[in-house]
N, C-alpha and C positions, 0 to 999 in steps of 0.2 A: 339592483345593486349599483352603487355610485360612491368611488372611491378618491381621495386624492391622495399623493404619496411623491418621494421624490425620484427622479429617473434614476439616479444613481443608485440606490436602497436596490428598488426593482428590478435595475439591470443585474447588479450583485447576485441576487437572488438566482435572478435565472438564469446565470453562464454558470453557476454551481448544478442546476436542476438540467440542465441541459443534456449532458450525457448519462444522464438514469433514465430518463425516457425516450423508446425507444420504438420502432415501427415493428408491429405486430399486427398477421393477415388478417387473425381472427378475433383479435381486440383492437383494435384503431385508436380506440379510447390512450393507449397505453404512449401513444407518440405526442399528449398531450401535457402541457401543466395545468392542475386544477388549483382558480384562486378560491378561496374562502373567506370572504369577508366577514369578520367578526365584529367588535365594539369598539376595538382601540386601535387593529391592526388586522391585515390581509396576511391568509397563512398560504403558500404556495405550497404544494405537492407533485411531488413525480414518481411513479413507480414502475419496476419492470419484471415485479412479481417476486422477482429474486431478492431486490433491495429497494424500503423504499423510503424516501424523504421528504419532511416537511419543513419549512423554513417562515418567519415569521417575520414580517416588514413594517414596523411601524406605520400608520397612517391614520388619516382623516377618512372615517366614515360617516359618512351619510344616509347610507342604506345599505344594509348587510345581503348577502345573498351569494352565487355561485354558480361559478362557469369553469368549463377544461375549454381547453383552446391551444392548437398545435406549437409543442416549444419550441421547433425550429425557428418558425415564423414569427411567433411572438419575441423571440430571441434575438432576432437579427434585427429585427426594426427596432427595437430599444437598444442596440449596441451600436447604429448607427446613428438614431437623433440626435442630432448636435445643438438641442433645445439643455440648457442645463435649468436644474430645479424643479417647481411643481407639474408634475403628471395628473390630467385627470383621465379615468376610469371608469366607463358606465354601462351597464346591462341593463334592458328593460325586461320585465317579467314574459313577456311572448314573443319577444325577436331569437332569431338564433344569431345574432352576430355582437360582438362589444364596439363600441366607440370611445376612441383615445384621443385624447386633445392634450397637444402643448402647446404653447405659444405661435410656433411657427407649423404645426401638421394637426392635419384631423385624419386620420385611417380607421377603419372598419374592418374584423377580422371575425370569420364565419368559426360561431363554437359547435361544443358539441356537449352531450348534456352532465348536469355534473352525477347526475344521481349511476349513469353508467363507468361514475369512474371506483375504482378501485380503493376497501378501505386498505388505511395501512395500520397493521397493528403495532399496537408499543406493550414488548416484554415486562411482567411486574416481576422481576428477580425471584420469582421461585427457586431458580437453581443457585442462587447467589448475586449480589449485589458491589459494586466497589466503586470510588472515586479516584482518579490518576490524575493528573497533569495531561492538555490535549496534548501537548508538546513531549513529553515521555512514551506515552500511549504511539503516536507518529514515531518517532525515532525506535521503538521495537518492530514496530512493524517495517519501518524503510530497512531496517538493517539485516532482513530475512527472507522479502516476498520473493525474491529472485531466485532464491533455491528453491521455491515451490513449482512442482511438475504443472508442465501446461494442458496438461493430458488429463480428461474426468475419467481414463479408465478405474481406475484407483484415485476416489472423491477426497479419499483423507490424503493426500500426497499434494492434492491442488489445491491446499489450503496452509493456511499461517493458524501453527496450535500454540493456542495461549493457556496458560494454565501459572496457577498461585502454588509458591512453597514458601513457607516460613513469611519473611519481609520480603520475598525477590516474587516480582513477575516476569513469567518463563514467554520468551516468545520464538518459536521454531519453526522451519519450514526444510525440507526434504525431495528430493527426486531422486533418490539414491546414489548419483554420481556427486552430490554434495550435500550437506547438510549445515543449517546456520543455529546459533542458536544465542538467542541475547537476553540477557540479566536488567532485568534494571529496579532498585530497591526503592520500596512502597513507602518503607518508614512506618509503618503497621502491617498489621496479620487482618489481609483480604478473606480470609476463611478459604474452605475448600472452591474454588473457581477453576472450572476446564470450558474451554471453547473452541472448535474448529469452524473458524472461519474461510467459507471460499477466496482463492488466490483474488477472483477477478474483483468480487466486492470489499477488499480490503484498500483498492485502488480508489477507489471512489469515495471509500473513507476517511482514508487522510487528506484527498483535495478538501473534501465537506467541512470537518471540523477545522472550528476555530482554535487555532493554537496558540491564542491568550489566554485560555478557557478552561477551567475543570472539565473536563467531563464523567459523566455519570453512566456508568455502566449493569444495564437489567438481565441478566441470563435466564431464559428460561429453558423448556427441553428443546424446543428446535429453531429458538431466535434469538437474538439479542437483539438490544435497543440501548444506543448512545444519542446521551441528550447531552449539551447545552445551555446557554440559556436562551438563546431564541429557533435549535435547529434540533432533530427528531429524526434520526437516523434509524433502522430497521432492516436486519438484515437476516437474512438464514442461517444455520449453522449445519455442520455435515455432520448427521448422525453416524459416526462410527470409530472407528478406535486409533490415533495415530503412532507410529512404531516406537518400540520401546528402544530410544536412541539412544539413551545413555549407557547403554553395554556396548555399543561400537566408540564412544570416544577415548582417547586413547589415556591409559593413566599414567604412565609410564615412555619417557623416547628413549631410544639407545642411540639420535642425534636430534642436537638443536643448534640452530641457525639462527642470531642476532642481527638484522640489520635494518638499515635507514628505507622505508615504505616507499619514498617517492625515488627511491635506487631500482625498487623492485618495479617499482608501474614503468617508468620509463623502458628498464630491460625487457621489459615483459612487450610493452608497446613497438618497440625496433623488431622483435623476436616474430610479431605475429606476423609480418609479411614473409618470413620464411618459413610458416609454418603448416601450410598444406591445411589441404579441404577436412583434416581430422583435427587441427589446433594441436598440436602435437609439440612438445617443449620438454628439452632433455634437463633437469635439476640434477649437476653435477655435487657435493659436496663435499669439500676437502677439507679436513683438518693442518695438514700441513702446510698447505698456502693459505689456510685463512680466508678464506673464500667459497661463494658460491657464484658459480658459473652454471648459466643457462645456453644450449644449444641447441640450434633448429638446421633443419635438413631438407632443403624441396629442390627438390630434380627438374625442376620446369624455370626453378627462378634461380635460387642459390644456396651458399648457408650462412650461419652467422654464428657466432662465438661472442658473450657478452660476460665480463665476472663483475663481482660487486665483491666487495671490502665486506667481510661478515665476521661477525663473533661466534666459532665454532665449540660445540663441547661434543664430545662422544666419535660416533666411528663417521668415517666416509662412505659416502652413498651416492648410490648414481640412480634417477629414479623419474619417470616421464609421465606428466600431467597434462591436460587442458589448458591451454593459456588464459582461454576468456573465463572458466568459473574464478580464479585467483583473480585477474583484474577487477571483476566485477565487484567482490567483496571490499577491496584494497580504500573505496572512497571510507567507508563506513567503518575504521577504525578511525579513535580519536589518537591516539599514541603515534610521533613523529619516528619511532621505531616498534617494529615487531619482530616475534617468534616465531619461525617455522619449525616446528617440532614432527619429527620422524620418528614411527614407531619400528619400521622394518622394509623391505619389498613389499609389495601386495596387498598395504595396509594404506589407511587413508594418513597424510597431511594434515595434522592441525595447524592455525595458524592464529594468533591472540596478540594483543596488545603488549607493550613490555612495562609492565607495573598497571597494567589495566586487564584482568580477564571477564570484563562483563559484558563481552563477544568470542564468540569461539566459532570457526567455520573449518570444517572440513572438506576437502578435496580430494575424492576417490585416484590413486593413480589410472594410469592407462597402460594396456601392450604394447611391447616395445613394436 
C-alpha cells in the first residue's frame, strides 16, 4: 500500500475517529484505525461494536491495500507534525509496521492485521428511509440528550427516541425526573420512522456529522446508518418500546408565568450556592405582585431570596424543583422569553418558548 494525502485531510479524519475506538482485552484490534486504500481515496474506519465509522480522505494512490494501526498513536503524531501539506504513507505486503514521511519526519508505527478488523455494517432502510438537514438532525438531538438516563437498567430511557408524525420529526429523551421533547418540521412526510438511539452514541454522532451536509438516514430492525457525502456512520438501536409521554404532558395550567430566560438562568445560577447537596429551589408564584420569586435554604451556608418581573395568569403557587434539570435546558430555547406553565402540586412544570413551542421540557417537582 502507498498513499500520499494531506496532513490536514488525515489529521481531520482522525481526531473525529479517535474517540470511537477504543481499548478492548479481548479485541485489541478495536483500539485501532483501519486505513483502506482505494483508487481515488483512503477510507479510515473505527469501531467499538456498538458504533462504527467510516470516513473517506481524498488522496493519491499508488498502491491500494490495508492496515489497522493504534489511533492513539497514530493520532497524536499527526496532530503534532508541524510539516504542513503532502504526507506520504507506505506499507509493504510482509512488514507489520507503515512508514510515514514528511518533509521534516520519517517514523515507523507497528500495525496489526487488517483482515482482523471488524466489518462495519451499513443499514438499507428496510425500516424506512429519510433526508434531514445535518444541522436540524444536531439541534434535535442537542436539545434533549441531557434528559436521557445515564443508567442501562432501563435501555429505552438511555436513549434519544426519534420518531416521524405528519411533517414534524419527534425527538425525545426521558429519565423520569424530566422529559425533553423537540419538533422540528421536515417540509415532507418521512413515512412511518421510529428509532431509539443509545444516550452514549448519539454523542459521537453529532461531533461526526458534517453540518453543511444532508444527511441520509437507513433504519433497519436493529441499526441505523447516517451517510454523508464522504462519512458512514453505524450505530445500534435499542430494541424496545419508549414511554408513552404524551399522556403526562400537561394540556391544560391553572398558572402560567411569562418572563425574560436570561432573568431566570441568572436567578437560577445565584440560587444554586444555597441550594444543598439535593439542588432544592422553592418557585414562589404570585399573581399579585406579578412575579416569580425563587428561594433557597442551606443551613451550612445561608439563604437567598431572588424575584424576577414575570407575566402572571391564573392562581399562585408555591412549588420546589431541581435547579440543575431547568438550567440545563434554559440554553436550548431560541425565544428571548419563555412560559412556565403549572398544572397543579405534584405535577410536572412545563416550560416552552413564548410564540415558539417546537421545544417543550418538563421538570418533575420535588418534596418539600
Amino acid at each position: 500500500m502507498k498513499i500520499e494525502c494531506t496532513k490536514e485531510s488525515i489529521t481531520s479524519a482522525l481526531q473525529k475517529l479517535e474517540k470511537v475506538a477504543v481499548k478492548n482485552p479481548t479485541l485489541p484490534v478495536l483500539k485501532c484505525v483501519l486505513f483502506e486504500a482505494k483508487k481515488k481515496s483512503v477510507c479510515l474506519k473505527a469501531t467499538n461494536l456498538d458504533i462504527g465509522v467510516e470516513i473517506d480522505v481524498p488522496s493519491r494512490v499508488d498502491e491500494t491495500g490495508s492496515f489497522a494501526v493504534p489511533s492513539d498513536v497514530i493520532t497524536h503524531l499527526f496532530t503534532n507534525i508541524s510539516d504542513k501539506g503532502k504526507v506520504n504513507i507506505e506499507k509493504k505486503e510482509k512488514e507489520n509496521f507503515i512508514l510515514i514521511k514528511t518533509n521534516k519526519t520519517s517514523t515507523k508505527i507497528n500495525t496489526y492485521s487488517s483482515e482482523d478488523f471488524p466489518n462495519i455494517p451499513k443499514a438499507k432502510g428496510e425500516l424506512g428511509y429519510f433526508t434531514i438537514p445535518s444541522s436540524s438532525f444536531e439541534e434535535g438531538i442537542r436539545s434533549v440528550w441531557l434528559s436521557a438516563s445515564t443508567s442501562n437498567i432501563k435501555p429505552e430511557l438511555a436513549s434519544v427516541y426519534v420518531y416521524e408524525k405528519g411533517n414534524m420529526l419527534f425527538f425525545v429523551a426521558t429519565d423520569f425526573f424530566r422529559l425533553s421533547e423537540k419538533k422540528i418540521n421536515t417540509k415532507s412526510d418521512l413515512g412511518e420512522v421510529s428509532i431509539l438511539l443509545p444516550y452514549k452514541n448519539t454523542q459521537n454522532i453529532i461531533r461526526l456529522i458534517d453540518k453543511k451536509e444532508g444527511i441520509n438516514i437507513f433504519v433497519d430492525e436493529n441499526q441505523v446508518s447516517l451517510t454523508t457525502k464522504d462519512t458512514l456512520i453505524t450505530s445500534r438501536t435499542i430494541n424496545g418500546v419508549f414511554p408513552d409521554y404524551q399522556q403526562i404532558i400537561p394540556k391544560k395550567f391553572i398558572t402560567q408565568a411569562t418572563i425574560l430566560k436570561e432573568d431566570l438562568s441568572s436567578a437560577l445560577k445565584i440560587n444554586s450556592i444555597f441550594s444543598g447537596e439535593f439542588n432544592q429551589v422553592k418557585f414562589i408564584v404570585s399573581k399579585q405582585k406579578n412575579n416569580l420569586t425563587i428561594e433557597t435554604n442551606n443551613t451550612h451556608i445561608g439563604t437567598n431570596t431572588t424575584n424576577i418581573d414575570a407575566k402572571i395568569e391564573g392562581d399562585n403557587i408555591e412549588i420546589t424543583f431541581n435547579h440543575k434539570y431547568i438550567s440545563d435546558c434554559l440554553p436550548f430555547f431560541n425565544s428571548e422569553s419563555i412560559i412556565l406553565g403549572f398544572e397543579g402540586l405534584n405535577k410536572p412544570m412545563a416550560i416552552k418558548g413564548l410564540n415558539n413551542d417546537s421545544l417543550t421540557q418538563l421538570i418533575m417537582p420535588m418534596n418539600k
